[in-house]
C-alpha positions in Angstrom: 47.1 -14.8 7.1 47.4 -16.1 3.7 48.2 -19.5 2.5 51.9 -20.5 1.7 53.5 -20.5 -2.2 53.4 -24.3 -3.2 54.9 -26.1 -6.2 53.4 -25.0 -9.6 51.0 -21.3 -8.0 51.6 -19.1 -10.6 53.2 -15.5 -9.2 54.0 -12.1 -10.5 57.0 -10.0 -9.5 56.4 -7.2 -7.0 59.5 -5.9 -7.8 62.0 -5.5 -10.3 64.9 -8.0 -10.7 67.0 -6.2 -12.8 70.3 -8.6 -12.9 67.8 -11.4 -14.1 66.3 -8.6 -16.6 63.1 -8.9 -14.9 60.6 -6.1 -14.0 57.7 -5.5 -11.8 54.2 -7.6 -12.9 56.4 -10.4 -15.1 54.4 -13.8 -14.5 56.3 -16.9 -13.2 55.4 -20.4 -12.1 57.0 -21.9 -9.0 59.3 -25.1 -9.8 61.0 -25.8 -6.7 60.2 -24.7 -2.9 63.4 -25.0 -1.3 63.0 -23.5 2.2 59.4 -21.9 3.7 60.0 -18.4 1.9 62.4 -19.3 -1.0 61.3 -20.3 -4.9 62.6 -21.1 -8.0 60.5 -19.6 -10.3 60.4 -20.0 -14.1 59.2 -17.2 -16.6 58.2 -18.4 -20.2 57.2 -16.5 -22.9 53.4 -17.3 -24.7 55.3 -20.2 -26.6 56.4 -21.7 -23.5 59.8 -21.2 -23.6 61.7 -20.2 -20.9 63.2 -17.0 -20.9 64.4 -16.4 -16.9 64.8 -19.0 -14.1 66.3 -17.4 -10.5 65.4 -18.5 -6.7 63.1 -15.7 -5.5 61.5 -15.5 -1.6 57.9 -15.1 -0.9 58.5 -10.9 -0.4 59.1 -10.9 -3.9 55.7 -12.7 -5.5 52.3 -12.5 -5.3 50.3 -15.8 -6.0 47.4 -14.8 -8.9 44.2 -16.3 -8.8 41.9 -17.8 -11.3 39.1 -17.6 -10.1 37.1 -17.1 -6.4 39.3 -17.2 -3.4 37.2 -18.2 -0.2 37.2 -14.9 2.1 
C-alpha cells in the first residue's frame, strides 16, 4: 500500500483536467489536504508563479520522488 499525499509532496496529473486547462504529466505541489483523498494543488510555471490552483483527489496524482524510495 503506498503512503498517503501530505501537505507540500509534489504530484503530476494522471489525467487531463481540461476545464482547469490542465493536461496529463503537468507538475503540482499540494497546499491543502482537506479530506483523506482530496487536494488543493498549485501549478507554477519555472518563475514560480502560479498559473492553476483546483482541489484534485488522490485518483488523480501521482506523488514524484527525488530520490530512493525504501522498497
Amino acid at each position: 500500500m503506498s503512503e498517503p499525499i501530505a501537505l507540500l509532496d509534489v504530484v503530476a496529473l494522471t489525467e487531463d483536467v481540461p476545464e482547469k486547462g490542465l493536461v496529463r504529466g503537468q507538475v503540482g505541489t499540494i497546499v491543502e489536504v482537506y479530506e483523506p483523498d482530496v487536494y488543493e494543488v498549485e501549478f507554477a510555471d519555472n518563475d514560480g508563479h502560479t498559473y492553476a490552483m483546483t482541489s484534485l483527489t488522490a485518483e488523480q496524482l501521482m506523488v514524484l520522488h527525488h530520490r530512493p524510495v525504501p522498497a
